[in-house]
Every structure is written in structure tokens, then in C-alpha cells.
mmCIF file of the N, C-alpha and C atoms, coordinates in Angstrom:
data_MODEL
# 
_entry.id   MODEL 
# 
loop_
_atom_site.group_PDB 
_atom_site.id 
_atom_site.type_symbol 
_atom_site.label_atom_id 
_atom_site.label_alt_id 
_atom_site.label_comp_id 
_atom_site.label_asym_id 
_atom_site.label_entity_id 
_atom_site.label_seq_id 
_atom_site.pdbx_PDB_ins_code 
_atom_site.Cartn_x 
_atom_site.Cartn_y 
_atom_site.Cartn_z 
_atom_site.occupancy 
_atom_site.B_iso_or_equiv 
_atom_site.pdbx_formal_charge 
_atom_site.auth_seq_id 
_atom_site.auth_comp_id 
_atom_site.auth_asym_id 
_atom_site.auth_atom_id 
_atom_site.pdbx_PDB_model_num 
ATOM 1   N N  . UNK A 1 1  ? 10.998  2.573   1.555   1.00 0.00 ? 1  UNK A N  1 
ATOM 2   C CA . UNK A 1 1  ? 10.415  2.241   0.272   1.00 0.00 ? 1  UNK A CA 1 
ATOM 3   C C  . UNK A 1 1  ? 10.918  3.226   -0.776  1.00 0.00 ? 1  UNK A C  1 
ATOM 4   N N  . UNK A 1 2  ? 11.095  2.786   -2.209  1.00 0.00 ? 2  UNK A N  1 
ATOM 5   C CA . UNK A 1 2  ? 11.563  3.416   -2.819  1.00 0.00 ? 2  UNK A CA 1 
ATOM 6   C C  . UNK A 1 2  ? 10.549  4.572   -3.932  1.00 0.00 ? 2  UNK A C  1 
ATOM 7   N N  . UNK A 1 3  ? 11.189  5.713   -4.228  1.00 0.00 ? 3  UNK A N  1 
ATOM 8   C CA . UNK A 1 3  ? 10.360  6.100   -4.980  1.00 0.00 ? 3  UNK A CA 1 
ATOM 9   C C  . UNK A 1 3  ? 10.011  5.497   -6.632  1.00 0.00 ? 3  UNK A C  1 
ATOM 10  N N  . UNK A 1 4  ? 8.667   5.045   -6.964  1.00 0.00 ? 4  UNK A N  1 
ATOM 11  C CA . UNK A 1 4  ? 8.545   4.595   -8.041  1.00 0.00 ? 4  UNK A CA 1 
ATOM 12  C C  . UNK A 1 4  ? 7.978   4.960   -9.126  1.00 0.00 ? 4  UNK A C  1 
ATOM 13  N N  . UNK A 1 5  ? 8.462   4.718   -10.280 1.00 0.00 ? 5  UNK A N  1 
ATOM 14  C CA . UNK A 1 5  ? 7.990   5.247   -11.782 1.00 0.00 ? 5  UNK A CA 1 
ATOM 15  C C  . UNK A 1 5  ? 6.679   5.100   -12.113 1.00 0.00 ? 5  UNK A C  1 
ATOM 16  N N  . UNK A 1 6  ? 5.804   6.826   -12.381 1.00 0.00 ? 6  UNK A N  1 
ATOM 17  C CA . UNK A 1 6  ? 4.414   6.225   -12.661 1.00 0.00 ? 6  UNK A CA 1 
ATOM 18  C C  . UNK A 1 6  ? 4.319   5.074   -13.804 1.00 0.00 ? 6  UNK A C  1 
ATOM 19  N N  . UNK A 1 7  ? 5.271   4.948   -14.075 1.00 0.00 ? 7  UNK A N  1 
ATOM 20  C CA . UNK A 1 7  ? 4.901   3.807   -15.704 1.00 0.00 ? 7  UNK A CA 1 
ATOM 21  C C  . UNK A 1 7  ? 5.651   2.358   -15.144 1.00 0.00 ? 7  UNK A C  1 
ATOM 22  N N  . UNK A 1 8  ? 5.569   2.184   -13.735 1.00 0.00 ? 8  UNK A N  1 
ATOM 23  C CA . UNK A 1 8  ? 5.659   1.155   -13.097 1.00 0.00 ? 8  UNK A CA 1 
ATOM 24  C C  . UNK A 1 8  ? 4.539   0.239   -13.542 1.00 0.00 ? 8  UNK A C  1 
ATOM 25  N N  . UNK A 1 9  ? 4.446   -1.374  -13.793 1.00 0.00 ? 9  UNK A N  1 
ATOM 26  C CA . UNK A 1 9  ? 3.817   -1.848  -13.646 1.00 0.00 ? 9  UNK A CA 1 
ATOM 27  C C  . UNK A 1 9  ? 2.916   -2.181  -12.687 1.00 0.00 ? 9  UNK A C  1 
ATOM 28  N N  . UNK A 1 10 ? 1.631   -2.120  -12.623 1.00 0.00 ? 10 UNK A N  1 
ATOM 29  C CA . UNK A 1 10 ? 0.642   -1.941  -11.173 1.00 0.00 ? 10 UNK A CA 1 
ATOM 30  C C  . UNK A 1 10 ? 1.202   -2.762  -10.301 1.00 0.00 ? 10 UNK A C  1 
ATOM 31  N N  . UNK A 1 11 ? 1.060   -4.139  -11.209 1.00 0.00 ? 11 UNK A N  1 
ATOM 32  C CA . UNK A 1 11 ? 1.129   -5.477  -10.091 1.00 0.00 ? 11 UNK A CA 1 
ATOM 33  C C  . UNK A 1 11 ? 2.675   -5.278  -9.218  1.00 0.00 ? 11 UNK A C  1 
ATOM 34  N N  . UNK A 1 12 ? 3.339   -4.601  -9.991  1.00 0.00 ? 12 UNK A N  1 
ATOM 35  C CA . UNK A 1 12 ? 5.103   -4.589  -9.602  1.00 0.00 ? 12 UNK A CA 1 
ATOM 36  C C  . UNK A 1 12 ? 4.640   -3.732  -8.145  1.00 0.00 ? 12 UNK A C  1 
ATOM 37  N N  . UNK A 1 13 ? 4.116   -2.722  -8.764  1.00 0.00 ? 13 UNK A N  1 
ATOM 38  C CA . UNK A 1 13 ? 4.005   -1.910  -7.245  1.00 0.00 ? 13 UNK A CA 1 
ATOM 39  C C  . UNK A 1 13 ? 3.251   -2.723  -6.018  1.00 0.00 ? 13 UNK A C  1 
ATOM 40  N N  . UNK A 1 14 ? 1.847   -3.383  -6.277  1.00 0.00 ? 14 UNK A N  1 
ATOM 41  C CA . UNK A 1 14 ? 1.649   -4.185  -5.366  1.00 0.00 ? 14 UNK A CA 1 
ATOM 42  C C  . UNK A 1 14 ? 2.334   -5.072  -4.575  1.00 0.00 ? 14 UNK A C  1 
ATOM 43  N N  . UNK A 1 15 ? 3.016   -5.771  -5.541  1.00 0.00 ? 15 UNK A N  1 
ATOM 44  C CA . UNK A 1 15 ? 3.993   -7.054  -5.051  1.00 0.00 ? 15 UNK A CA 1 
ATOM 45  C C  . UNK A 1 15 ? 4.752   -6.385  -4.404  1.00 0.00 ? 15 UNK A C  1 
ATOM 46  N N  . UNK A 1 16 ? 5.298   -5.243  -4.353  1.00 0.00 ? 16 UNK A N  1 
ATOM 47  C CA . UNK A 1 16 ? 6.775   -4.458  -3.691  1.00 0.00 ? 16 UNK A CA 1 
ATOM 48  C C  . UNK A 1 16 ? 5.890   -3.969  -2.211  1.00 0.00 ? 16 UNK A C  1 
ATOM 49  N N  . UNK A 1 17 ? 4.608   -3.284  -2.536  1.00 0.00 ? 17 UNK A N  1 
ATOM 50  C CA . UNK A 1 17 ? 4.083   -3.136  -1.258  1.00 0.00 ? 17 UNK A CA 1 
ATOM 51  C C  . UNK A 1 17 ? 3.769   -3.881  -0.107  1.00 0.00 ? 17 UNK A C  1 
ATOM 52  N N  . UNK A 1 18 ? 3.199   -5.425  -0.818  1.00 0.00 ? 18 UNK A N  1 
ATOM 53  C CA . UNK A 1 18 ? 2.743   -6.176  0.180   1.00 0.00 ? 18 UNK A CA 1 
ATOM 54  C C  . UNK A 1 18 ? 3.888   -6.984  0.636   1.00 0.00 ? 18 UNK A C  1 
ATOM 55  N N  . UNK A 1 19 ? 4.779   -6.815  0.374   1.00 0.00 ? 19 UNK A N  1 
ATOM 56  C CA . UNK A 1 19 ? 6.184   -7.616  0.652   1.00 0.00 ? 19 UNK A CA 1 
ATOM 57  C C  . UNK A 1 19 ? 6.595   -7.031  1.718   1.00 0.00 ? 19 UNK A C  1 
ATOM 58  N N  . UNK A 1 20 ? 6.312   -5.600  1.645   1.00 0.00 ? 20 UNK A N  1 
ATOM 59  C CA . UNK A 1 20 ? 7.073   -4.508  2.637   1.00 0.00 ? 20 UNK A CA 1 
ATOM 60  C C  . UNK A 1 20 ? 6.147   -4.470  3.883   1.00 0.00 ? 20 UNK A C  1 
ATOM 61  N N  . UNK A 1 21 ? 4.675   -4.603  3.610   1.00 0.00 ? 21 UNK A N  1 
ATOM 62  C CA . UNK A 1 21 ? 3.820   -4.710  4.564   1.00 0.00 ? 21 UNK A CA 1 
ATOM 63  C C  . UNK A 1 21 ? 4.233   -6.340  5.336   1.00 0.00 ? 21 UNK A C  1 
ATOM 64  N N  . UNK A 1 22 ? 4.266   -6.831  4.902   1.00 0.00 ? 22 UNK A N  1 
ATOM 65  C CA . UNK A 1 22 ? 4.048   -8.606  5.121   1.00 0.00 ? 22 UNK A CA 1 
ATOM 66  C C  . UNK A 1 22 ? 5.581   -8.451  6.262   1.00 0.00 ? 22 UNK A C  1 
ATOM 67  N N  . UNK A 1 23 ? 6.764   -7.800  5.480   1.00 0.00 ? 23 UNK A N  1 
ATOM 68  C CA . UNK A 1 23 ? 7.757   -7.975  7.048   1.00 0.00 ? 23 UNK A CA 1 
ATOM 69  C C  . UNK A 1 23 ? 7.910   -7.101  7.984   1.00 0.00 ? 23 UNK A C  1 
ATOM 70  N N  . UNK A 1 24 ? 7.102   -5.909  7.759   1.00 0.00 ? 24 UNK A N  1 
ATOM 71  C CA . UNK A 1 24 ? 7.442   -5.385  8.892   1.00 0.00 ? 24 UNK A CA 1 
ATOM 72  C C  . UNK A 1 24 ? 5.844   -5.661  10.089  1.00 0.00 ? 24 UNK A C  1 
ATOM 73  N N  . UNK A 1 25 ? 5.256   -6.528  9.657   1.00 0.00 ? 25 UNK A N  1 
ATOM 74  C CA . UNK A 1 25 ? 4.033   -7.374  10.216  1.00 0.00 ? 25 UNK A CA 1 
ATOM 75  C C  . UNK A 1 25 ? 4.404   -8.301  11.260  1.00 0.00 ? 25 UNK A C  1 
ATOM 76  N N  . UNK A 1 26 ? 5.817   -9.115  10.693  1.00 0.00 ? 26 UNK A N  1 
ATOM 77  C CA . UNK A 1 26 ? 6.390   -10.233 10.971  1.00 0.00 ? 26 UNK A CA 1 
ATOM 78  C C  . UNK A 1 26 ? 7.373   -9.644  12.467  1.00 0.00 ? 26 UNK A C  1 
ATOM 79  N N  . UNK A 1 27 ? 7.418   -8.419  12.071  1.00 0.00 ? 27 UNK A N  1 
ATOM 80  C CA . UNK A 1 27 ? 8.234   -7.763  13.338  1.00 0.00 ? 27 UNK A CA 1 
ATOM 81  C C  . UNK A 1 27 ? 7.581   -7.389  14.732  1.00 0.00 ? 27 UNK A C  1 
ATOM 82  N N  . UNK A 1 28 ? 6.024   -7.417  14.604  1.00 0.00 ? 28 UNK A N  1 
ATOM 83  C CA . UNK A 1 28 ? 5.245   -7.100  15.318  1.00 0.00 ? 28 UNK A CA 1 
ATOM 84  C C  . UNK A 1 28 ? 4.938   -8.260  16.435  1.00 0.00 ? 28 UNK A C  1 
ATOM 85  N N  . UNK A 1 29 ? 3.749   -8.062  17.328  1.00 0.00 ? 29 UNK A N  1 
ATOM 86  C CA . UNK A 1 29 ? 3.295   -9.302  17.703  1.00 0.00 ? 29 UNK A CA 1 
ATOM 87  C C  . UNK A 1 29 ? 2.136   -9.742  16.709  1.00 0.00 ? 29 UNK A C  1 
ATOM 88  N N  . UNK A 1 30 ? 1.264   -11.138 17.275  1.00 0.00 ? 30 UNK A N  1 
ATOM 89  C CA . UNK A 1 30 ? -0.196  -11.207 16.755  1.00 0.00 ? 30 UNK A CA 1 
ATOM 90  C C  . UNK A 1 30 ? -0.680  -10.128 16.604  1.00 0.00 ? 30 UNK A C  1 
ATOM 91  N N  . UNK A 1 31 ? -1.192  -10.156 17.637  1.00 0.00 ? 31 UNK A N  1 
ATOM 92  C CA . UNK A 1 31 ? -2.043  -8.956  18.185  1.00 0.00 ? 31 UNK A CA 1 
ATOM 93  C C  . UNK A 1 31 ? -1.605  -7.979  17.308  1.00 0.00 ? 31 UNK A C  1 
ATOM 94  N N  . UNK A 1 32 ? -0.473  -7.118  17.250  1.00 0.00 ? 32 UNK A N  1 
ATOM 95  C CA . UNK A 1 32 ? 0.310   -5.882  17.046  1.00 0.00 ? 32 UNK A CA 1 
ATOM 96  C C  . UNK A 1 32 ? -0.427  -5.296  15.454  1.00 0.00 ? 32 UNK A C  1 
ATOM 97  N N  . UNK A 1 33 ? -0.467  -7.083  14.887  1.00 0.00 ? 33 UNK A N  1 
ATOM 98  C CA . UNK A 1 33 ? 0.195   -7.218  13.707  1.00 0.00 ? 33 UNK A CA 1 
ATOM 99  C C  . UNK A 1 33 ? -1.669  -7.268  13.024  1.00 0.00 ? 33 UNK A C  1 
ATOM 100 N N  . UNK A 1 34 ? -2.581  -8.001  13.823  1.00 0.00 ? 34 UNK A N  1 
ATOM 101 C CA . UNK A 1 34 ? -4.175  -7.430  13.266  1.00 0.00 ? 34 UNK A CA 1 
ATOM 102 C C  . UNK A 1 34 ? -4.771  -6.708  13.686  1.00 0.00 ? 34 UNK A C  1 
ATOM 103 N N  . UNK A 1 35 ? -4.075  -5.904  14.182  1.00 0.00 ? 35 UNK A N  1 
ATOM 104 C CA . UNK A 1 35 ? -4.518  -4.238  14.719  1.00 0.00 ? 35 UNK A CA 1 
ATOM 105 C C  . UNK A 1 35 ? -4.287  -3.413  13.396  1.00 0.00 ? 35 UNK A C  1 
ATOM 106 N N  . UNK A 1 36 ? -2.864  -3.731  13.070  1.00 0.00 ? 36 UNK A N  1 
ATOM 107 C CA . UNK A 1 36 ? -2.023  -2.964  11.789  1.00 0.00 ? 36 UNK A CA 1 
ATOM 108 C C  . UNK A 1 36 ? -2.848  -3.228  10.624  1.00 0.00 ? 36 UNK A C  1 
ATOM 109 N N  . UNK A 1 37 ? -2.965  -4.336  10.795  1.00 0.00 ? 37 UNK A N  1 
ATOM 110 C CA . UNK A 1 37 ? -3.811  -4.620  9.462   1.00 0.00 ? 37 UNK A CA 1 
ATOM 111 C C  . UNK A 1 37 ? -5.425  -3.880  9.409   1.00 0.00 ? 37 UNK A C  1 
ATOM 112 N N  . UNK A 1 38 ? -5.786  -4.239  10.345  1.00 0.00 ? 38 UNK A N  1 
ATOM 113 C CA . UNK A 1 38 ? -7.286  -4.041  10.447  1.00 0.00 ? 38 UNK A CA 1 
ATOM 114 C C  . UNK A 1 38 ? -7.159  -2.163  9.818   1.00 0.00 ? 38 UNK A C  1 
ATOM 115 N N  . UNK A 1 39 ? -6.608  -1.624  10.611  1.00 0.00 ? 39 UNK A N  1 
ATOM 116 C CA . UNK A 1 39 ? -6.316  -0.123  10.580  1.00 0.00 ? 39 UNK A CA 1 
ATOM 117 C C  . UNK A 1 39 ? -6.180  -0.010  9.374   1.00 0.00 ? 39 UNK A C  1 
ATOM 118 N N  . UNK A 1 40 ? -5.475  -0.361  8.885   1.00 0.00 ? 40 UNK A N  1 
ATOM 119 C CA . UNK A 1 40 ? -4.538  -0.340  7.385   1.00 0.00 ? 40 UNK A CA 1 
ATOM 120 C C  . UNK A 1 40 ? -5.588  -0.143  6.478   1.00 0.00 ? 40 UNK A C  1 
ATOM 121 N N  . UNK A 1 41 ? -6.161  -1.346  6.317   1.00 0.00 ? 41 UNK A N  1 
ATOM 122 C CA . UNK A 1 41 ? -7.334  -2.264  5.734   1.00 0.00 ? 41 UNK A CA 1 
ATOM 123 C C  . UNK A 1 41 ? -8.557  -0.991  5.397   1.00 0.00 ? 41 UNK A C  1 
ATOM 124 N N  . UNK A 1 42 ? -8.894  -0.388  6.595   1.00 0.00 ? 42 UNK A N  1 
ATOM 125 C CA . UNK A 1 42 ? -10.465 -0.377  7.134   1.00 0.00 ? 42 UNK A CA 1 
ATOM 126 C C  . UNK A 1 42 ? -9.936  1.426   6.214   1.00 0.00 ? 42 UNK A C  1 
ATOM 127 N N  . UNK A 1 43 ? -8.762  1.944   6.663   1.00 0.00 ? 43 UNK A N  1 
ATOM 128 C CA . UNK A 1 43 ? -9.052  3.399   6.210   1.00 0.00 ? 43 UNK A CA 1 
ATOM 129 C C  . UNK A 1 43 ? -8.333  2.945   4.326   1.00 0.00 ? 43 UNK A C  1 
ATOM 130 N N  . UNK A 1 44 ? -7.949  2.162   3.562   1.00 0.00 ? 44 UNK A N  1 
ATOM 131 C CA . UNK A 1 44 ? -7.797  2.083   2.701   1.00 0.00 ? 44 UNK A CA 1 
ATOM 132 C C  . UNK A 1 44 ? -9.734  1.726   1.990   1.00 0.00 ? 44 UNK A C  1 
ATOM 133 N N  . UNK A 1 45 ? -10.537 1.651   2.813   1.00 0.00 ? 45 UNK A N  1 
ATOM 134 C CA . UNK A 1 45 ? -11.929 1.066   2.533   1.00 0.00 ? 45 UNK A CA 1 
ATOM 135 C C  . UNK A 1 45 ? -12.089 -0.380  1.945   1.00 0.00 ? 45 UNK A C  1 
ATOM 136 N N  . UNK A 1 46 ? -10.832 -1.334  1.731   1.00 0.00 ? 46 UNK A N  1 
ATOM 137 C CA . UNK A 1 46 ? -10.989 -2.641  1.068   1.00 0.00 ? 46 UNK A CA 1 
ATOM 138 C C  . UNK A 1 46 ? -11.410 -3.625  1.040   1.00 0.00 ? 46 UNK A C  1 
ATOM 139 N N  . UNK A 1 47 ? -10.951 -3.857  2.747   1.00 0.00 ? 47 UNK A N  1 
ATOM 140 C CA . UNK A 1 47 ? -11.405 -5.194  3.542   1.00 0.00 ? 47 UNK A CA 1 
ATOM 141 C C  . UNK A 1 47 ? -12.243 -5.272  4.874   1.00 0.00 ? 47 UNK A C  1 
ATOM 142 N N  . UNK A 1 48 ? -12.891 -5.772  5.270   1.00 0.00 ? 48 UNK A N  1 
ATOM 143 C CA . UNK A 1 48 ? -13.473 -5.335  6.615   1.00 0.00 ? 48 UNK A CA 1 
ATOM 144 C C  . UNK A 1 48 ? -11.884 -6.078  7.375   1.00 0.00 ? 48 UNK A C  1 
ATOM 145 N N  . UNK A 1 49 ? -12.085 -5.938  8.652   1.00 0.00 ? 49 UNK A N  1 
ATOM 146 C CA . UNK A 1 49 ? -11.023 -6.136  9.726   1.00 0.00 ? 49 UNK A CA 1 
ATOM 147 C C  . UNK A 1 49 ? -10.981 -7.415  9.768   1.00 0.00 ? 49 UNK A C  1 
ATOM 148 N N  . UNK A 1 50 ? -11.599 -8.021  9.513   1.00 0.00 ? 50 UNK A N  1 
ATOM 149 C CA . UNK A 1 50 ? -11.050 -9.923  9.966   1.00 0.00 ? 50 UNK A CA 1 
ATOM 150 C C  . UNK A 1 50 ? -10.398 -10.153 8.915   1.00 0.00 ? 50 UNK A C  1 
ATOM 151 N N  . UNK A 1 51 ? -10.971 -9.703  7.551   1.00 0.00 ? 51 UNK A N  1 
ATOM 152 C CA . UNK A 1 51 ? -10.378 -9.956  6.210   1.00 0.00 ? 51 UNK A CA 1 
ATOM 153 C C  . UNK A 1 51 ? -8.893  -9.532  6.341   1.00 0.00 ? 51 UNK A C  1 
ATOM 154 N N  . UNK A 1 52 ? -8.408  -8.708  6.795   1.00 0.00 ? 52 UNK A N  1 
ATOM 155 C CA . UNK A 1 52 ? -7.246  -7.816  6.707   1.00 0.00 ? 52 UNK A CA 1 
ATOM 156 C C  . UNK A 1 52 ? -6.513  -8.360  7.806   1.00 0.00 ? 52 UNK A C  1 
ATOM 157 N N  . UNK A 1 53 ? -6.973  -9.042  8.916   1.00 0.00 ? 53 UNK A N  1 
ATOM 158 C CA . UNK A 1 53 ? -6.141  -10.052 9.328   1.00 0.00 ? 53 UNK A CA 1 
ATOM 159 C C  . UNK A 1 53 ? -5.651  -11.193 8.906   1.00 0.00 ? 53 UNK A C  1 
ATOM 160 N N  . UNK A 1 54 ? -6.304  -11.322 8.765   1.00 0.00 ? 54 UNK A N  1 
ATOM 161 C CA . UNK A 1 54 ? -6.434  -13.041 7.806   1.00 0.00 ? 54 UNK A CA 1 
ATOM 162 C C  . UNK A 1 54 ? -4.934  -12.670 6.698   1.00 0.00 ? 54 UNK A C  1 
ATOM 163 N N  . UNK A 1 55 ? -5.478  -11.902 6.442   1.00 0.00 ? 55 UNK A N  1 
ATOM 164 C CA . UNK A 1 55 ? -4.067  -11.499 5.099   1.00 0.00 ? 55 UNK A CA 1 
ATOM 165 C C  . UNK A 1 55 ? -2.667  -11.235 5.497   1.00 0.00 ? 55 UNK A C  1 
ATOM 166 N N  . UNK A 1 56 ? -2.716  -10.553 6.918   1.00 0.00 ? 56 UNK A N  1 
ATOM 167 C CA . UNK A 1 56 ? -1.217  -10.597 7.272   1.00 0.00 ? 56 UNK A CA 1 
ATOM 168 C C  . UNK A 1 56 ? -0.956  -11.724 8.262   1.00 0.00 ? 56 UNK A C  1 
ATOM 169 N N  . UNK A 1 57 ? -1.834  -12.302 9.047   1.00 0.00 ? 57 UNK A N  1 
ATOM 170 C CA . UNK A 1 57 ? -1.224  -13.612 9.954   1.00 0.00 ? 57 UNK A CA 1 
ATOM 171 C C  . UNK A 1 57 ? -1.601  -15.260 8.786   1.00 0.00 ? 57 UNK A C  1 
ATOM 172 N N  . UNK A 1 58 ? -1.802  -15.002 7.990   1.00 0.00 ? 58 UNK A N  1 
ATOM 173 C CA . UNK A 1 58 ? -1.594  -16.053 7.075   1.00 0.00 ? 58 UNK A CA 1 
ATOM 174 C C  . UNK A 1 58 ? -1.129  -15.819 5.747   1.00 0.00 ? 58 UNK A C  1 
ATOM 175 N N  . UNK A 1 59 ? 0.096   -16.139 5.784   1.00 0.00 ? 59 UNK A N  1 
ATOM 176 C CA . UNK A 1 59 ? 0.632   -15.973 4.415   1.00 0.00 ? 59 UNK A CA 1 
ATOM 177 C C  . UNK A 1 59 ? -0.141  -16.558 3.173   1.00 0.00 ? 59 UNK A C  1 
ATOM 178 N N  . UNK A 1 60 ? -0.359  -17.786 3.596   1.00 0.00 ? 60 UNK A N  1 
ATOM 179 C CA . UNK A 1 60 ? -1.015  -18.688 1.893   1.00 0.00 ? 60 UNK A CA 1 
ATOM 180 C C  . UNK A 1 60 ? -2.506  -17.765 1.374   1.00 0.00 ? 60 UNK A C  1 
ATOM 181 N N  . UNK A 1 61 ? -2.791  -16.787 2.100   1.00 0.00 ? 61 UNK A N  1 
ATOM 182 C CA . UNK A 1 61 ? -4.053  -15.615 1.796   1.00 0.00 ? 61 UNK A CA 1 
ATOM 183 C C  . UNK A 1 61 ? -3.401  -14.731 0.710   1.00 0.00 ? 61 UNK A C  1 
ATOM 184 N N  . UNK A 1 62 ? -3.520  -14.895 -0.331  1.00 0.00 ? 62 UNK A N  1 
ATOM 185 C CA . UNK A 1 62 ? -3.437  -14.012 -1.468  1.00 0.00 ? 62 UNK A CA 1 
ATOM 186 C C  . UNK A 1 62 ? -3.824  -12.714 -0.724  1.00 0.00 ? 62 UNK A C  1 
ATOM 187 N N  . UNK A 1 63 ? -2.988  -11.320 -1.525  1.00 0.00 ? 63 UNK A N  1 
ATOM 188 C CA . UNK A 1 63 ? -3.824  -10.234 -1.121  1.00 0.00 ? 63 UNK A CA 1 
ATOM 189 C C  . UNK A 1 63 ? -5.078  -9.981  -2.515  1.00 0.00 ? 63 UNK A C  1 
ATOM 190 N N  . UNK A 1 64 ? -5.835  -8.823  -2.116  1.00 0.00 ? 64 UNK A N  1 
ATOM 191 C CA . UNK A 1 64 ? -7.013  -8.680  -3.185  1.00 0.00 ? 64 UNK A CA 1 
ATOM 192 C C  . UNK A 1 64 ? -6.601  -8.089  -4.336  1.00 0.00 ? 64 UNK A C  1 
ATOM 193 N N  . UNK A 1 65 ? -7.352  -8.399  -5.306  1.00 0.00 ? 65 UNK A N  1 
ATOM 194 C CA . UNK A 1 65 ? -6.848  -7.480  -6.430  1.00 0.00 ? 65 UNK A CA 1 
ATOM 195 C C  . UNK A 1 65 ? -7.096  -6.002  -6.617  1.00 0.00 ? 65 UNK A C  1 
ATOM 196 N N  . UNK A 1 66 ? -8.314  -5.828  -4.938  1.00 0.00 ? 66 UNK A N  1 
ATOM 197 C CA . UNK A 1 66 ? -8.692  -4.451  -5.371  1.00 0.00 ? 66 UNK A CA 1 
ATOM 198 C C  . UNK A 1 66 ? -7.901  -3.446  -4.556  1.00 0.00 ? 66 UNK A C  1 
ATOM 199 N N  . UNK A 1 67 ? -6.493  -4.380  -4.459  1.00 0.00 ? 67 UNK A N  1 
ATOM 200 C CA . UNK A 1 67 ? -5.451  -3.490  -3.397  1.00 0.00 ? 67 UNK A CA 1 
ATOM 201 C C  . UNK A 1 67 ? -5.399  -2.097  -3.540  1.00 0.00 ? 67 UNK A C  1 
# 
């Protein structure tokens, strides 16, 4: 990942993050891949763990805005 400009646009940084999250998800197994999330998820405080699956084994799941 690259280093980015604090005067990055938020959403730019989101979109660049969850893009980066979303394939190296795709590299994983199921399983692998709502473990990662859940983990991810639970110490960022955002989503509970099903939520944070849901988001990486289904793409058409928007992520939150309170990324």
C-alpha cells in the first residue's frame, strides 16, 4: 500500500483500502477470509463479526461509512 497525502480525499483512501482488503480476502479461503474480517472488524470497534463477514464474502455489501 502506498503512502498517502494527509489532504487525500477520505473516501479516496477508503476506496483504496477496501479494494486492497477485498483481494487479498479473495486469496484466502471462506473460512480464512471471515476470520480476517471478523478480527479486522471487531479490533477496528465497527462491526460486530457476522457484519464484517458479510462484507468480505459478499461483494454487493457496501462497506460502512463509519470505516
Amino acid at each position: 500500500m502506498q503512502t498517502l497525502s494527509p489532504l487525500l480525499d477520505r473516501q479516496a483512501w477508503i476506496d483504496q483500502v477496501a479494494a486492497e482488503l477485498i483481494a487479498a480476502s479473495k486469496l484466502m479461503s471462506p473460512g480464512m477470509a471471515a476470520g480476517f474480517a471478523a478480527d479486522l472488524w471487531q479490533a477496528w470497534g465497527h462491526l460486530p463479526p457476522s457484519a464484517a463477514a458479510q462484507y468480505f464474502l459478499d461483494p454487493a455489501v457496501e462497506y460502512p461509512s463509519t470505516f
